[in-house]
N, C-alpha and C positions, 0 to 999 in steps of 0.2 A: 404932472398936471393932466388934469383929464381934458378930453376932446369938446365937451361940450355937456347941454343939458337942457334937454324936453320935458313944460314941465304941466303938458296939457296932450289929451291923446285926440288931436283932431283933426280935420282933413288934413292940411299939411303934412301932418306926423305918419297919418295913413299913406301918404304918395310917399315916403322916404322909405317906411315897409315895404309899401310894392313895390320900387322900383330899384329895393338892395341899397339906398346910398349909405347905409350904416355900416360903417367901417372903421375900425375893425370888428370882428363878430366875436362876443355878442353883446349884445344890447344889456346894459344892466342897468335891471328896477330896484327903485326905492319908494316902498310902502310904508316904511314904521321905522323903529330906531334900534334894528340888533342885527341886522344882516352884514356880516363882515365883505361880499361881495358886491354891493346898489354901488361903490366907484373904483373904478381902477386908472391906473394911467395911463395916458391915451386913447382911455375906452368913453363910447357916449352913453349918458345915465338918463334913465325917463324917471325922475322924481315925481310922483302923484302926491305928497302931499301938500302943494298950496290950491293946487284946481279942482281936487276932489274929493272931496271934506263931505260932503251932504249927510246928512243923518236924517232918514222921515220916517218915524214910529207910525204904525198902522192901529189905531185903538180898537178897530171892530176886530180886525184877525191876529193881532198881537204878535204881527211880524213888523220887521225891519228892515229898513232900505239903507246901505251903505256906499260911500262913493269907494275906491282903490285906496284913497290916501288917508284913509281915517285909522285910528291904533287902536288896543283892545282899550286904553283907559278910560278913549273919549266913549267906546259902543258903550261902558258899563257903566257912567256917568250919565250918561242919554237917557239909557234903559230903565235903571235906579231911579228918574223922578215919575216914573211908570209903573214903578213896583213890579218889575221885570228883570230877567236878567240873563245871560248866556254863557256857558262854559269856557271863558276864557282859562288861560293859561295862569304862570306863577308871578308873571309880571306882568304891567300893563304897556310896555313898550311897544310889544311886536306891534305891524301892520296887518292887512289881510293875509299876507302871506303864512301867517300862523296859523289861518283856516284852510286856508289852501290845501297846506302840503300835511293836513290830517285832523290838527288840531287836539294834544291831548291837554286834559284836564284835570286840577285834582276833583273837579266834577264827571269824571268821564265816565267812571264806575255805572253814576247814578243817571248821567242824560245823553252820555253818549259824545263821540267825537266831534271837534266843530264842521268837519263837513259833512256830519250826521242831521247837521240842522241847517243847509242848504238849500232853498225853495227853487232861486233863481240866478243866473251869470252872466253877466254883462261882460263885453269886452272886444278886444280885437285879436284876430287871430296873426301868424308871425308876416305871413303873404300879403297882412294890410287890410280883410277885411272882416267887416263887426260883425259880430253874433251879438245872440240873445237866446240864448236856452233855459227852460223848466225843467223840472225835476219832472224823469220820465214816468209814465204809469207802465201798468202792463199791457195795457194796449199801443204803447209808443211805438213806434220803429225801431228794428234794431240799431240802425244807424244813431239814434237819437241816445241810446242805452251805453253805444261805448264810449262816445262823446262826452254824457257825463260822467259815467265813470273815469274818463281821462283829465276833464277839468278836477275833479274832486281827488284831489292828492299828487296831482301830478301837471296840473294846469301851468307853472312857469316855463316846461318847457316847449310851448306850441302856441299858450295864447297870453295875452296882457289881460289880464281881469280890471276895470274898471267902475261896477258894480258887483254888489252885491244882495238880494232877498234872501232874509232868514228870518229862522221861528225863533223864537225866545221864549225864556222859559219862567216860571212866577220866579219873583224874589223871594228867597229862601235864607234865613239865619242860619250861621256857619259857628262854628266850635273849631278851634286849632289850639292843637295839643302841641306843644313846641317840649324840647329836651333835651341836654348834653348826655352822651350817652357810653357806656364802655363797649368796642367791637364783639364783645360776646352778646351784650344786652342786642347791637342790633341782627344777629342772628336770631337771636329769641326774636323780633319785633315784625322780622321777615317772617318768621313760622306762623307766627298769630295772623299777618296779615293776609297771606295767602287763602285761608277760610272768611274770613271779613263777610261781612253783609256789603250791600254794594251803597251802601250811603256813607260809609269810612274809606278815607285813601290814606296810604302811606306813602311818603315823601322822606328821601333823606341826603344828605351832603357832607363828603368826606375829604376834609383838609387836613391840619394837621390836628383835628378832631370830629367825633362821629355828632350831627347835629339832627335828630329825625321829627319829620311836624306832620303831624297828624290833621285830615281834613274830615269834618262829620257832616254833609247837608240836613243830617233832621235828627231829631230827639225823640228818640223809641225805644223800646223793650232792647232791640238787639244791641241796639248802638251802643245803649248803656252798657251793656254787660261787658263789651269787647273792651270798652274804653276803660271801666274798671279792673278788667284781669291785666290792661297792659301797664297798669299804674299799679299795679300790686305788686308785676316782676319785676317795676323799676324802683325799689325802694330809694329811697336816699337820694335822690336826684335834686340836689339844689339849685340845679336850674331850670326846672318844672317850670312852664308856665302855659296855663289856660287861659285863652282868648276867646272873645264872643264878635261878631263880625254879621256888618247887614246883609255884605254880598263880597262877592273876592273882589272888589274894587276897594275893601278894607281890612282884608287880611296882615297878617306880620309881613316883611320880606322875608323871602326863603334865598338866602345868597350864604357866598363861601365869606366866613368871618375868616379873616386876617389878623394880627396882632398890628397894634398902631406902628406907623411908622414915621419919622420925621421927616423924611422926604419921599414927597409922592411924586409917582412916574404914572406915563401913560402905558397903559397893556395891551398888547395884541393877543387875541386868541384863536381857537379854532377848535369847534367840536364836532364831535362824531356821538350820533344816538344807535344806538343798538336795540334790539326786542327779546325778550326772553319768556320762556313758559316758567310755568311755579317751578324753583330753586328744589325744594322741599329738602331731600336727604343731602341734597350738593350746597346747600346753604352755607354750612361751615368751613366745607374746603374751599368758597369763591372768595368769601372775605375773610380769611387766614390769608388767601393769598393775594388779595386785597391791601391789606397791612402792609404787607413785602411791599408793593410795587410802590404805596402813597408813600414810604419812608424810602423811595431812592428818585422822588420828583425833583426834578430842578428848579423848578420855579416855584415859591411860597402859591402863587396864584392858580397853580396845576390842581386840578381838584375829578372826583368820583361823585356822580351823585345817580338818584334814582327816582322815578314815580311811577306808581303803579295804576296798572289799567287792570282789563277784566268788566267783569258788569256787564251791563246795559250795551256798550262798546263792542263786547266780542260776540253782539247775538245778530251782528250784523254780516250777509254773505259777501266773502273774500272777493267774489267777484262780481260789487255791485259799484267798488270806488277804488282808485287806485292802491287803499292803504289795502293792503290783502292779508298784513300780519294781525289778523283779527284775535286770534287764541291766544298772543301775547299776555303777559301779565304784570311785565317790566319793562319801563323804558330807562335802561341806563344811556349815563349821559358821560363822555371822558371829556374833558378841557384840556388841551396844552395852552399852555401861556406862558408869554416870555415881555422883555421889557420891549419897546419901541425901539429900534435900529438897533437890536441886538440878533445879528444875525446867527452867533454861532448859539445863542440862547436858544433862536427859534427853531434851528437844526436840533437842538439837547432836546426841548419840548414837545416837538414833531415826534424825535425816538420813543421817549415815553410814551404818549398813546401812544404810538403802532404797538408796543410792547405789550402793555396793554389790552390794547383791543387781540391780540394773537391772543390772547388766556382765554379771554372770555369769549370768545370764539363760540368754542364750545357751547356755553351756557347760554350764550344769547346770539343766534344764529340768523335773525332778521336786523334789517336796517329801518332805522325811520328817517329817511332823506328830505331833514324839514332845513338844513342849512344847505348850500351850493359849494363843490370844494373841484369844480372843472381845474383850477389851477393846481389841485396836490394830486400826488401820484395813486391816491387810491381811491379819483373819482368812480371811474369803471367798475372796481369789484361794489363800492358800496350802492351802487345803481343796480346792479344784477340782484344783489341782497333783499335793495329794498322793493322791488319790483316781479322778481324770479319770470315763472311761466306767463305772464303778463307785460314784462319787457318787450317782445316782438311786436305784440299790437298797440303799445304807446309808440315804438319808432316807427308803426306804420302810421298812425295819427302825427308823428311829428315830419313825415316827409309829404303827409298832403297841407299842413294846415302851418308847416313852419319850411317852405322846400329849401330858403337859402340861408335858414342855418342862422337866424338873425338872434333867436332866443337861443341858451344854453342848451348846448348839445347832451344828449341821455349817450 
């Protein structure tokens, strides 16, 4: 049973910051609906979404105001009767924290990461008191510069975001290319994509079948062509299917298909995102040896999947926001999953990722630390990863602005 649950950030809640009564540490937040860490037992939870919901669209500057507790479905529903829209993710779950800690998109290519479209941040810092910071110029202070780069990808561990200002972007008609696919086909699909124009992304999800969906923002000379050559080397595909979409708020779902089963359990999960540069000639030895590992998964639910960045995304400098793995061009993704109070299940599925993530090691040598894993033993290395020569001054930012350790420790 958890400790308790704050579910408004305001003076009260600021004098329990300041003055440490939250115990045990740390505080855990819930923004949205996929964070396997917002409760624990024993632990206290600051739930933001019933107090800060606010959504106020700006029609002159065609930005947007966001309270803490609002999720990507409701920004792209808001956005949508504006003819507006934002680079949300694959699903409409997440909370802010999805922009937080980077934000990738299958728009990422073409508009960039979602805390690439950050104006403004609202919040409290860990010590109890409020900020309010802009997105700095070049004339700001430098104190002003690391700050935001510290909120922007890295902000849960030093401050509570509460609002949010961002830019939005027009609404744009979407094409998803969806496919059952053979492991050789998505070696071909990885090679194609790697040259891609930046208004195509490729997405793919490996269970106990290869499923790859294709994302296009716009209908052009390039697009077409790319999208034709991959539908030439996917002959015979009888599960082709082409979809047309107003905005990703009506996209397909991208999720691991399972075969039906007659009796459903609850699942516990736990992922780990990795970064990688273009595969190009190592493409066929990662999933050759991809195959091995998904054919000795434990759990039907253990799944490999990928989305690809590049574009617009990596023309931004390493050292302007916490994500620093700019040059990336893969986000892989491992899941372990096991059944609910199966503990030696979750030990079995624990081994596989690490297993795993050891291979791929190699190939994808950045972390993107958009889940919290203080509780497993590989929170440290995958913090060093995700963060490298930029670690030292997020922990100096987390021992002025968070000194007793209230938020999640880096």
């Amino acid at each position: 049973m958890i400790a308790g649950v704050f579910e408004e950030v305001n003076a009260e809640f600021k004098e329990f910051l300041k003055k440490g009564e939250i115990a045990p540490k740390p505080l855990m937040v819930c923004s949205g609906g996929t964070s396997s860490r917002c409760a624990a037992s024993g632990y206290w939870t600051l739930d933001l979404r019933k107090k800060h919901q606010q959504i106020e669209f700006d029609h002159k500057n065609k930005t947007v105001e966001i309270g803490g507790g609002i999720n990507m479905a409701s920004l792209l529903n808001k956005l949508s009767k504006n003819n507006r829209s934002f680079p949300t993710g694959l699903s409409g779950l997440p909370g802010v924290g999805y922009i937080l800690t980077g934000g990738i998109s299958p728009l990422s290519r073409s508009q960039g990461l979602g805390i690439d479209q950050i104006l403004r941040i609202e919040g409290v810092w860990g010590k109890g008191e409020y900020f309010k910071i802009s997105k700095p110029t070049i004339s700001s202070r430098s104190k002003d510069h690391l700050l935001w780069r510290g909120l922007c990808g890295a902000a849960p561990f030093f401050g509570i975001v509460t609002k949010l200002m961002l830019k939005t972007q027009p609404l744009t008609r979407l094409t998803v290319w969806e496919a059952s696919i053979r492991k050789e086909q998505l070696i071909e699909a990885i090679h194609q994509a790697e040259v891609w124009p930046n208004s195509l992304s490729l997405q793919w999800i490996w269970g106990y079948k290869v499923n790859i969906y294709v994302v296009t923002a716009n209908d052009n000379k390039l697009t077409n062509v790319a999208l034709k050559k991959l539908q030439k080397d996917f002959p015979g595909s009888e599960s082709l299917q082409i979809s047309e979409a107003s905005s990703l708020k009506d996209i397909p779902s991208f999720t691991l298909q399972v075969p039906d089963k007659k009796i459903q359990v609850k699942i516990h999960s736990e992922v780990v995102s990795l970064l990688a540069p273009p595969w190009a000639e190592s493409g066929p030895q990662i999933i050759n040896c991809l195959a091995n590992l998904l054919s000795k998964r434990p759990n039907e639910n253990c799944y490999i999947a990928a989305q690809q960045l590049g574009g617009i995304s990596s023309q931004i400098s390493r050292t302007k926001t916490s994500f620093i793995h700019r040059k990336a061009i893969w986000k892989i993704w491992i899941t372990a999953s096991w059944c609910a109070e199966d503990l030696k299940g979750r030990e079995e599925s624990l081994s596989w990722l690490k297993e795993v993530w050891i291979f791929l090691e190699p190939h994808c040598p950045g972390v993107h630390l958009a889940q919290m894993h203080q509780h497993l033993s590989w929170h440290k290395k995958e913090t060093k990863k995700a963060f490298e020569e930029w670690l030292p001054g997020l922990q100096d930012l987390k021992s002025k602005y968070d000194p007793q350790g209230i938020l999640p420790r880096l």
